[in-house]
C-alpha positions in Angstrom: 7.0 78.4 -38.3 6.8 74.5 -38.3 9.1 71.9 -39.0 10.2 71.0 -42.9 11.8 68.3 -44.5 14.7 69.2 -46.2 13.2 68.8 -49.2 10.2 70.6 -48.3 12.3 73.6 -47.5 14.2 73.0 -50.8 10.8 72.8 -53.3 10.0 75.9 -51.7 12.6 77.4 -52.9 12.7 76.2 -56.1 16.3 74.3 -55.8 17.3 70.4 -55.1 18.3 69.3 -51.5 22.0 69.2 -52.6 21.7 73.0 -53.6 19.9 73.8 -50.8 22.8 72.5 -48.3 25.4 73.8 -50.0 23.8 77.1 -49.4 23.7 75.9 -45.4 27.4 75.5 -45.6 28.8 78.7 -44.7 26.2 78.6 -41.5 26.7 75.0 -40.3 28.7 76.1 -37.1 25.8 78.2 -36.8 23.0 75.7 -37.4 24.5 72.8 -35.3 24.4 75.2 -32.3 20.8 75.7 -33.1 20.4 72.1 -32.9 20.7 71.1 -36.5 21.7 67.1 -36.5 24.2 67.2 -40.1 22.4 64.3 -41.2 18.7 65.0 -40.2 16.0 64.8 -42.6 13.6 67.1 -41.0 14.8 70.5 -40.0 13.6 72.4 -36.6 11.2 75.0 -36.6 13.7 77.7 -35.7 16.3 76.3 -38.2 13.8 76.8 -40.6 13.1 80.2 -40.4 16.7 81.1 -40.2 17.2 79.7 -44.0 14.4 80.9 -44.9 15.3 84.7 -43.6 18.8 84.2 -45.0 17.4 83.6 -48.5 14.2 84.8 -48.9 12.7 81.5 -49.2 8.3 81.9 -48.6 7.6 78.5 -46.8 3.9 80.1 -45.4 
């Protein structure tokens, strides 16, 4: 898994950035102890592939 933008992440799966966050919303807490900065434009490798596992988004 590598880093993604946000928007990377959200063309992936087929939804706009603001979709894609509010999505992220219930896992914030979550997130930000994964390291997720709330207003960082790219995302971590590892917080990538948890949003991607949670909704079955194919970033390969």
């Amino acid at each position: 898994m590598k880093a993604m933008s946000k928007q990377q992440l959200a063309d992936c799966a087929g939804v706009s950035v603001k979709t894609l966050m509010g999505w992220c919303k219930r896992y914030r807490a979550e997130l930000e102890r994964m390291g997720l900065q709330p207003k960082a434009r790219v995302l971590p490798p590892n917080v990538v592939r948890f949003i991607a596992e949670r909704y079955c988004i194919d970033v390969e």
